[in-house]
N, C-alpha and C positions, 0 to 999 in steps of 0.2 A: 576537381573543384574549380569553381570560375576564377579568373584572377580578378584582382579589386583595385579600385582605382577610385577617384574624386566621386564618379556619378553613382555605386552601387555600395558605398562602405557601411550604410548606415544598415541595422539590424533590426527585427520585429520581432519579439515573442508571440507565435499565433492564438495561442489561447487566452493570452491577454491583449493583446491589442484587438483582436478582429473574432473575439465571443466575448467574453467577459463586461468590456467594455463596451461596445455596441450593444449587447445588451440591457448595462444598467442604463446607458442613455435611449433606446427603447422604453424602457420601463419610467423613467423619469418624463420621457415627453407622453406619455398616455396616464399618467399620474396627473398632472400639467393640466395635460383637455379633461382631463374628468374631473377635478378639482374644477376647470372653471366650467364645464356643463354641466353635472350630477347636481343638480341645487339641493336634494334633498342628503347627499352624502359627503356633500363640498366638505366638511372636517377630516373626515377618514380621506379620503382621497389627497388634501395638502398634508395630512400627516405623512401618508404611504410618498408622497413625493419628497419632502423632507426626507426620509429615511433614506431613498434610493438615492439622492443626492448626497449626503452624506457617506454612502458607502461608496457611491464614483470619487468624489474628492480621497477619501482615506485610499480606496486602492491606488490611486494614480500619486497621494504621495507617499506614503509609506513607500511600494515599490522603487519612486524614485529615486528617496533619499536614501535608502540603503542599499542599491544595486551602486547608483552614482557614486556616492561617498564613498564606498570601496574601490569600485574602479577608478575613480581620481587619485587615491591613493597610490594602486600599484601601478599605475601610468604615472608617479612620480616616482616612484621606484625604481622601476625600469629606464628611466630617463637616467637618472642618477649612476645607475651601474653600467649602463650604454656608456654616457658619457665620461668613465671612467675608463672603462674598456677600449676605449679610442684614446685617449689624453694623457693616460695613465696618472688622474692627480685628480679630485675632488671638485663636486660640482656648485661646493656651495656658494660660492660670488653668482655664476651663470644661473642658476635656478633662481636665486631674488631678483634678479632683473628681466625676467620670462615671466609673460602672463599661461594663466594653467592652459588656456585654447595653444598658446604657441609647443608648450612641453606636449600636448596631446597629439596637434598636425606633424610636430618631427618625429614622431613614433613611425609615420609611414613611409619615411624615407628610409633607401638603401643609403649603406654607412659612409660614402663619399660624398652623394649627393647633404645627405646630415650637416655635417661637416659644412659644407657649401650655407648651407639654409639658413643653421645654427646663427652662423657669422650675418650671415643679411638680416636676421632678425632681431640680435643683438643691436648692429650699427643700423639697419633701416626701418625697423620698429615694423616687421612685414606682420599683418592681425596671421591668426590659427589658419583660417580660411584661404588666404594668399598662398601661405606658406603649401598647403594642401594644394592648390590649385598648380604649385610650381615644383612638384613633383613629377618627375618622368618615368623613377623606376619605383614602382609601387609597391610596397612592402606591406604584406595584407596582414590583416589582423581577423579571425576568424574566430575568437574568442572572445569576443565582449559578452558584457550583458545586454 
């Protein structure tokens, strides 16, 4: 398996991102031209485009909200038991003062560089992104949604 780093971490589901999707926005821009060319079927056509738009918004947020909402979950979990497993003591002061981007970029650090990160982003307020960027030993994560 490839190793993962800042430029290749991020994940696609193919039959959603690149069929599903392309398709109903296919279907919504030929809904679109024929709603405004068909003068004699311009109804049926802005309905049929209504509909396909409404089915791209619903799939793109349903999916979102409920793949995301759980994985921000156990990516706070994981934090928490990490962070415990190193300190040996509770993470609750350190997790209120972490935005979710910063708990999510320390997931890909190895457990010394962590440590290191934790502390600069506590005291130098480093965003999720930096913190990702200043990672050297990359700890991949192959399991998202």
């Amino acid at each position: 398996m490839e190793s993962q780093n800042y430029s290749n971490h991020r994940k696609f589901y193919a039959p959603h991102h690149f069929i599903y999707l392309p398709l109903l926005g296919i279907l919504l821009v030929i809904g679109i031209w024929k709603a405004w060319t068909a003068e004699d079927q311009r109804l049926i056509w802005s309905l049929f485009s209504v509909v396909i738009f409404l089915l791209l918004f619903l799939a793109f947020m349903v999916r979102q909200h409920y793949a995301l909402g759980n994985q921000d979950r156990i990516i706070r979990l994981e934090f928490r038991q990490r962070y415990y497993e190193l300190f040996q003591k509770r993470s609750d002061d350190v997790v209120d003062k972490l935005s979710f981007s910063q708990i999510a970029a320390l997931r890909f650090a190895e457990d010394e560089e962590f440590k290191l990160l934790l502390d600069k982003a506590l005291n130098e307020h480093l965003s999720g992104d930096d913190i990702k960027k200043s990672i050297t030993r990359w700890r991949p994560d192959h399991h998202r949604v």
